[in-house]
N, C-alpha and C positions, 0 to 999 in steps of 0.2 A: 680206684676209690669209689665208693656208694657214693655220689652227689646229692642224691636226692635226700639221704639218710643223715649224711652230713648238716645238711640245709634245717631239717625236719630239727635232728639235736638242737641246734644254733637255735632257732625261732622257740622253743622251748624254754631253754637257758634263758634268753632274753623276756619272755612271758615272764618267768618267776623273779628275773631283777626288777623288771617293772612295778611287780606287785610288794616285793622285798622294800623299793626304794619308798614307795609312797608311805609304808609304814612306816620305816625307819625316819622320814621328813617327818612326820607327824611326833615320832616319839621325842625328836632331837627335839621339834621346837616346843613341847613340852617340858622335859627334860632343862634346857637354856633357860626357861622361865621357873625355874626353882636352885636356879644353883647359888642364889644368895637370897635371903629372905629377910629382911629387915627388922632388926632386934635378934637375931641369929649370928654365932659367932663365926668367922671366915672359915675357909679350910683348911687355912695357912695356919689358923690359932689352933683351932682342934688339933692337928698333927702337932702342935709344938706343945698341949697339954699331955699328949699321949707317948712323948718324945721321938715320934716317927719322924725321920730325918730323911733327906734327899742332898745330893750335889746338883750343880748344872744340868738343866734338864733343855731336851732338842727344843730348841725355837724357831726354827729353821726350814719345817715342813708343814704347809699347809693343807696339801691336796694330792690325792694319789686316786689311782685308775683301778677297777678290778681288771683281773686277769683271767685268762680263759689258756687250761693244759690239757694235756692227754699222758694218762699213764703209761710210759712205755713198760712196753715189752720185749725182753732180753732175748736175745739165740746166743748161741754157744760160741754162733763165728765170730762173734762182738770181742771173748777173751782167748787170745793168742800167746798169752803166757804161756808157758808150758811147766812153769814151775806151781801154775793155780789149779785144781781141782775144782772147775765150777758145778753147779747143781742149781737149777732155776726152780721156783714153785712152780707149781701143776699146771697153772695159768700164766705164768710166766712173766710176770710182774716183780718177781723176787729173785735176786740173783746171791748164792752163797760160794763166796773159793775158799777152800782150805790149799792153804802153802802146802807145796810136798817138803819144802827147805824152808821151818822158817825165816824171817826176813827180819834181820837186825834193826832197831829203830837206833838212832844216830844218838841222840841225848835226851832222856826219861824225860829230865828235866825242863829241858827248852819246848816249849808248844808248837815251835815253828819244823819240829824233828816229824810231829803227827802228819802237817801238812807236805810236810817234802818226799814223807812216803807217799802219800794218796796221790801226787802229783808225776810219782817214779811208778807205781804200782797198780793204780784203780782207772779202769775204764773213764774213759772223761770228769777225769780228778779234778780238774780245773775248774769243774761248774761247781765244786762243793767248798763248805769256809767251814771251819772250826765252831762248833758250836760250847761243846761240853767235854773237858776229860776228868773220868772217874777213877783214879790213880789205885781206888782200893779194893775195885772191880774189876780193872785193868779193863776199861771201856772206853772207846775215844767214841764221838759222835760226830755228826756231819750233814749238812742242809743243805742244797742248791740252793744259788743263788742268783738272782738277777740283780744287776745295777746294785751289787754290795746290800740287796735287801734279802735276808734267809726266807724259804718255804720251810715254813716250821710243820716237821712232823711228811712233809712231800718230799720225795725228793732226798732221800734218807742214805745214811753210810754208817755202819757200826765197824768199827776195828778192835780186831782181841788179841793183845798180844798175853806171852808167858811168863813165870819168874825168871826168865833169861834175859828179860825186855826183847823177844824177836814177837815178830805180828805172828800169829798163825792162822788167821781167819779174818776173812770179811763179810758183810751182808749189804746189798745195795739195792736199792730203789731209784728209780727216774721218772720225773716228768720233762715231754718234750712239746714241741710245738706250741712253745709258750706266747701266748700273744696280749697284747695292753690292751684294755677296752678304749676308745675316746675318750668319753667322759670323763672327767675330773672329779673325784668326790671330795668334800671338804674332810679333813681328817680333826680328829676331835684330840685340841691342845692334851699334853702329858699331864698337867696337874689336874684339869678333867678326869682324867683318866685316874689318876691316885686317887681321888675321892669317890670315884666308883669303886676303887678295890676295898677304898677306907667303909665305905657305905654297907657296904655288904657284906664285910667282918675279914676274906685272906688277913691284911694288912693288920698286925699284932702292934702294941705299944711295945718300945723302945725297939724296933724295927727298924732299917736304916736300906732305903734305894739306894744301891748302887749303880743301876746301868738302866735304862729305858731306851729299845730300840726298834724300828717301823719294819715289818717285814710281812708273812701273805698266809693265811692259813685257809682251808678248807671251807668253804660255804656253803658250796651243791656240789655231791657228785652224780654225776651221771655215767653210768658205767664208768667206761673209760674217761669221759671228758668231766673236767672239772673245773670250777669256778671259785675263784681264790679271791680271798676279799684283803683289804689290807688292815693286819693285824699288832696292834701294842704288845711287844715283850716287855714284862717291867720284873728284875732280878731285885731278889729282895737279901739282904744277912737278918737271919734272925737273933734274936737277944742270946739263943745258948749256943752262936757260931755257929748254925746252920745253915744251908742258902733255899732258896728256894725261886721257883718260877712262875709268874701269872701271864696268862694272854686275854688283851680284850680288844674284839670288834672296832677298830680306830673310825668306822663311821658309824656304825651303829653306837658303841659305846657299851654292849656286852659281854661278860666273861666268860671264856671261853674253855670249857673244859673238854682238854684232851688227855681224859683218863689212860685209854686201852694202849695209845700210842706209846703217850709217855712209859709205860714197865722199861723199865734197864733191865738186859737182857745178863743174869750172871751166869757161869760156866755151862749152870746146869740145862739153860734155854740153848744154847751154845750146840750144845752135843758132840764136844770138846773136852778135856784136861789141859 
């Protein structure tokens, strides 16, 4: 291993957290000092004139670390199936296997059938948790995880099964060499968070949060190595039954768009039937 190159990344990374944190200190405590302004109506009223609805929201986290990974990359020797047809990107960051036999999923219906394949079938299935399955796409998704918290959009797993319900395909991504930073950073409470989304229009009237949860999404990458900040998922049902997903920066308190990621890959990205 290049030591010197390693060191040189690392002193890098930590230059632009340093410059990132100062701003982001300055914005919060800006930010802190407009979140109720007197003769202004609360958050709590706004969202109940607009009918935006939430359950129990985490109260229970206050502070989390950034993280520092590396993209891995795949070899062949890694898949020992012989029933997979693997094929890695050019760089090798991307790993795709087509079954030669597809692979019966256990029950359509049960969510826990997605994961007991990835954990029979997929190269260190164990690091990934259920994130998304698209029943009309026939797409299941999947996110490493650390300490029950997803790498949203790192760290990636798509399953394609058939109208036979067997898998015939998968696409995988990994990050390894995952490490916590010391620091602690204050994480910015959930309903913070809802009135950033409120503030800046995602969040529609008669909208209704169902789930908000802390997990790690992209902040710097550097080639290989990357700097994971830790990130607000907040699932929204919309008014005409539709669901949708928001991410915002849990210290910064920014919305986080990951356009290119997010596409749901249907048959024809696939290059499958």
């Amino acid at each position: 291993m290049d030591w010197n190159r390693t060191k040189s990344i690392f002193i890098f990374v930590f230059l632009i957290l340093n410059i990132f944190l100062y701003t982001l200190y300055v914005n919060r405590y800006n930010e802190a000092k407009d979140i109720e302004v007197p003769g202004e109506k609360t958050i709590e009223a706004r969202l109940k004139d607009d009918n935006i609805t939430y359950g129990s929201l985490p109260n229970n986290i206050e502070s989390a670390s950034y993280i520092t990974a590396q993209v891995h990359k795949f070899t062949k020797a890694e898949f020992k199936d012989t029933n997979q047809q693997v094929t890695p990107t050019d760089d090798n960051t991307k790993a795709r296997a087509i079954f030669m036999k597809p692979v019966k999923l256990r029950n359509m219906n049960d969510d826990a059938s997605f994961t007991d394949f990835v954990l029979a079938n997929v190269n260190e299935g164990a690091s990934y948790a259920l994130w998304k399955i698209d029943r009309e796409e026939r797409v299941a998704v999947f996110f490493q995880k650390t300490n029950n918290r997803m790498f949203y959009y790192n760290g990636s797993l798509k399953i394609k099964w058939n109208t036979n319900d067997e898998v015939i395909m998968y696409e995988q991504t990994m990050i390894d060499n995952i490490e916590e930073m010391e620091q602690q950073e204050t994480v910015i409470p959930p309903l913070q968070i809802i009135q950033t989304l409120y503030a800046k229009g995602p969040l529609k009237p008669d909208s209704r949060i169902t789930q908000m949860k802390l997990g790690y999404s992209t902040l710097v990458k550097l080639t290989r190595t990357q700097v994971l900040v830790p990130t607000w998922e907040v699932q929204v049902k919309l008014p005409d039954g539709g669901k949708e997903e928001y991410f915002v920066n849990a210290v910064e308190g920014k919305v986080i768009e990951i356009q290119e990621d997010k596409q749901e890959s249907g048959e024809e990205d696939w290059g499958v039937e």
